[in-house]
N, C-alpha and C positions, 0 to 999 in steps of 0.2 A: 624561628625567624630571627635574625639580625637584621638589626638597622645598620644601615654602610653611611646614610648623609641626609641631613634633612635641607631643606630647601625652602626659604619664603616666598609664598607667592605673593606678590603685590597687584591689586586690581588698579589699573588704567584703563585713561577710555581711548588711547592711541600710543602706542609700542611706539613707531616712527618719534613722535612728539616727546615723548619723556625721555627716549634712549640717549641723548647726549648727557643729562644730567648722572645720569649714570655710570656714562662711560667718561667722559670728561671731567666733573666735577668729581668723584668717585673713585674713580681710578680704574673701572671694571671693564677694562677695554677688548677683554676677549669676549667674542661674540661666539658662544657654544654653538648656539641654535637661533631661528628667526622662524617659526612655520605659521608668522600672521597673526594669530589670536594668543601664541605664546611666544615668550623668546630668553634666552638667559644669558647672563654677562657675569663674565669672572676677572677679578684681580690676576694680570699674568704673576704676579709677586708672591700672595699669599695665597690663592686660590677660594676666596670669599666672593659668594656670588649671590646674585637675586636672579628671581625669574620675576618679570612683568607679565601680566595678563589679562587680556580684557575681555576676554569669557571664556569658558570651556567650549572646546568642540564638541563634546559627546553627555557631558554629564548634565542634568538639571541645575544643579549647586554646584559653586565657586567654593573653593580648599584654598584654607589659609597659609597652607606648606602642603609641599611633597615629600616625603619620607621614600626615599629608598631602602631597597631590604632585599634580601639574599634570594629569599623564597615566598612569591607573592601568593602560593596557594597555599600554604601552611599558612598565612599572615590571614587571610581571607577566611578559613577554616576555623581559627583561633578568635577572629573577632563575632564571627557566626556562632559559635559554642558560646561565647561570654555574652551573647544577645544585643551587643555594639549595633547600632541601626545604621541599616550599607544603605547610602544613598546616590550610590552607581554600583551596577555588579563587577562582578570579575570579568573583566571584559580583553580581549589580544585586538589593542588599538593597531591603526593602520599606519602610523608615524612609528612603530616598533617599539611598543612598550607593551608590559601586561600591568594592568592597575584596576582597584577600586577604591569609589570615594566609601569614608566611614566619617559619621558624627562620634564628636567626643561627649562625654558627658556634661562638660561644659558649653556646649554649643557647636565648636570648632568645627570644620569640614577639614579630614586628613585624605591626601592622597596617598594612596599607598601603591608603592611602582616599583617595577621590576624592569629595563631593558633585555630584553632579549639577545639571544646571543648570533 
């Protein structure tokens, strides 16, 4: 597995409400995606981006990043060997990603995601 990009999630309780300070204050005026409960905005400049989120659609636990990665069954397999606690399985989401959540040793909720092709 490679990591290709991580990603911070940040919890709000309304995407609509915080997204100007983001995009206007910020400078994060590309708007990648918006699917309601998630949404992400990037610097058209540098490419530095947050996602905002004000809860998961599928998982029990909120991820404090999304980790992108090459190959999300090799990722998934690998944290399964090392006894890493998945707290979302490997799941092929309906918005077109494959991911599961994992806790870090330190507490942390990582998303681990793969877009499909």
């Amino acid at each position: 597995m490679r990591v290709e990009r991580i990603t911070t999630n940040l919890s709000v309780e309304n995407i609509a409400e915080a997204k100007s300070f983001y995009t206007d204050f910020l400078g994060l005026a590309v708007e990648e995606f918006d699917l309601g409960w998630v949404a992400r905005f990037t610097s058209p400049e540098t490419g530095a981006h947050v996602q905002l989120v004000t809860r998961d659609a599928t998982s029990p636990v909120e991820s404090a990043m999304s980790t992108h990665v090459d190959d999300v069954d090799a990722a998934y397999e690998e944290a399964v060997r090392r006894g890493h606690d998945i707290v979302h399985p490997l799941t092929t989401e309906e918005w077109g990603v494959r991911r599961f959540l994992v806790r870090a040793p330190d507490g942390n909720v990582v998303n681990v995601v793969m877009h499909r092709a």
